[in-house]
N, C-alpha and C positions, 0 to 999 in steps of 0.2 A: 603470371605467378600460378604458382601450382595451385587446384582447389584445394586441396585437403591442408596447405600448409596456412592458405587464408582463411580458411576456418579455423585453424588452430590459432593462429594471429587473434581474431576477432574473439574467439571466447579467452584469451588471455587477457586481452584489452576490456573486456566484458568483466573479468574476473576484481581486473585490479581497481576498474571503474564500482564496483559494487565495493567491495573494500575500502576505497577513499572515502564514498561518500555516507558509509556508517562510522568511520573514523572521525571525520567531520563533524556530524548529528552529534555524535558522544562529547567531541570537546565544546560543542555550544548551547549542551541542553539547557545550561542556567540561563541565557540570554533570552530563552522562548519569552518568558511576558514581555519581554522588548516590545516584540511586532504589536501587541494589542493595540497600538496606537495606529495601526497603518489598516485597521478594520478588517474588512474580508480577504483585500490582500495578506492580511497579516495571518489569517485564519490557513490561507490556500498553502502560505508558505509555509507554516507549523505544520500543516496537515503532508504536504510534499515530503517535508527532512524526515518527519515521526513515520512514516511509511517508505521512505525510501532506506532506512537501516533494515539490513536483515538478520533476525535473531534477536536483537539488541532492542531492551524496550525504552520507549520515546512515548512522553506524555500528549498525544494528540489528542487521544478520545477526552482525556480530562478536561484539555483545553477547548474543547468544542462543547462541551456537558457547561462549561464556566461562563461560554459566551455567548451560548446559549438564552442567558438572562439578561445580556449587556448588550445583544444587536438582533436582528429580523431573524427568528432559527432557522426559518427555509433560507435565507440568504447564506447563511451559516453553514447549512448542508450540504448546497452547491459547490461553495466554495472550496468545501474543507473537503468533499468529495472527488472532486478534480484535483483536487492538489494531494488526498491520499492516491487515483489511481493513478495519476499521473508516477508518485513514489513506487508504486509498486514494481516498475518495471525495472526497477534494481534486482526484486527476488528472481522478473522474468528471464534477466540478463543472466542471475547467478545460475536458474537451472540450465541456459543455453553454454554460460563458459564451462560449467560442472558437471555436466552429464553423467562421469561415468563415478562421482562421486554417491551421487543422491539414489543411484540407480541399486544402490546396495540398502537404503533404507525400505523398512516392510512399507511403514504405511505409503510408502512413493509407490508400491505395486498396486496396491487399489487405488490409489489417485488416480495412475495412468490408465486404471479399466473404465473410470467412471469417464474421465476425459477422455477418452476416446470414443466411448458413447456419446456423450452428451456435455461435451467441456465447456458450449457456452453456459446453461446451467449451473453447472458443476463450481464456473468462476463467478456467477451470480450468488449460489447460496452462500459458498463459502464469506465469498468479501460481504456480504449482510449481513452476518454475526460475527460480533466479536469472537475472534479465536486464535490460539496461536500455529493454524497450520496455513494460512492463507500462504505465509513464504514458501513454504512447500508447495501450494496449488500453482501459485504462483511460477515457480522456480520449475514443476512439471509441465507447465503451459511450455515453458523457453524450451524446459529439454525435449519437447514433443516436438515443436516448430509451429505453433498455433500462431497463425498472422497475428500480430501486433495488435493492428486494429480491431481486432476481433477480440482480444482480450482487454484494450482498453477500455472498450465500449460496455461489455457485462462486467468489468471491475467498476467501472465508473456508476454504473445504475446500481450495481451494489453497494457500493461504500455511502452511495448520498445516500439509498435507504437507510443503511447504517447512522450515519452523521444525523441525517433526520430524529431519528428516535433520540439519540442523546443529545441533540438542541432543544427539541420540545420538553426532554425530562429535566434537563438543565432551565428551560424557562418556566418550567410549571412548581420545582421545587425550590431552585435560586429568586428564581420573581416572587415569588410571593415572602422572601426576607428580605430581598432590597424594598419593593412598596412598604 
């Protein structure tokens, strides 16, 4: 098979994979207190679906700030961390099927200078604060071609950061009205 046509295959397949599985997230967001019952697994998988929509906002951080009070926060972090970087690689997918979409957005111009400097970084700071361009860093990692591993590794050490701070705020402010 020709390259250029199996690339064009694979970011199509990438495309429509990223679109299913925010279509998805959207029709089950009422269902999320379901999982509290399946504990960290329950945490990893809200945390996966709320980060694997791209664009489209999913109540994860809420759900990790709530359960925060109700299970171990660092347990909580881990969890909800792997299971958001693991989601991320929807946005990774959308900038690899989209390239020449994103490629017309400004702030995607200074994404790609700072990734390209310094992109483990760059998917560190970003995924440790709440913000709504990580899809974008995200989506610039794919359309750059940034190994995989290498972006799940600094999305994942960021997001637990992240998930950490809203367990511990979630048990310092929720614990003290449940006791």
């Amino acid at each position: 098979m020709n390259p250029r046509l199996r690339l064009t295959i694979l970011r199509i397949l990438a495309l429509v994979f990223v679109i299913g599985i925010s279509v998805f997230v959207y029709l089950i967001r009422d269902k999320a207190e379901q999982l509290q019952g399946y504990g960290y697994l329950g945490v990893f998988l809200i945390a996966f679906l709320a980060y694997a929509t791209v664009l489209l906002p999913a109540p994860g951080l809420a759900i990790v700030f709530t359960w925060g009070s109700i299970f171990n926060p660092a347990g909580i972090a881990l969890a909800a961390g792997a299971g958001a970087a693991l989601g991320e690689i929807s946005g990774y997918l959308a900038g690899f099927s989209g390239q020449a979409v994103i490629e017309k957005v400004t702030i995607y111009q200074r994404l790609t200078g700072f990734m390209q400097k310094n992109g483990a970084l760059t998917i560190l700071l970003l995924s440790a604060i709440p913000n709504p361009l990580f899809d974008l860093a995200g989506a610039t990692a794919g359309a750059l071609k940034m190994p995989l591993s290498k972006f799940l590794l600094w999305c994942w050490i960021g997001e637990t950061i992240k998930m950490l701070m809203f367990a511990y705020a979630g048990a310092s402010s929720l614990g003290q009205i449940i006791n």
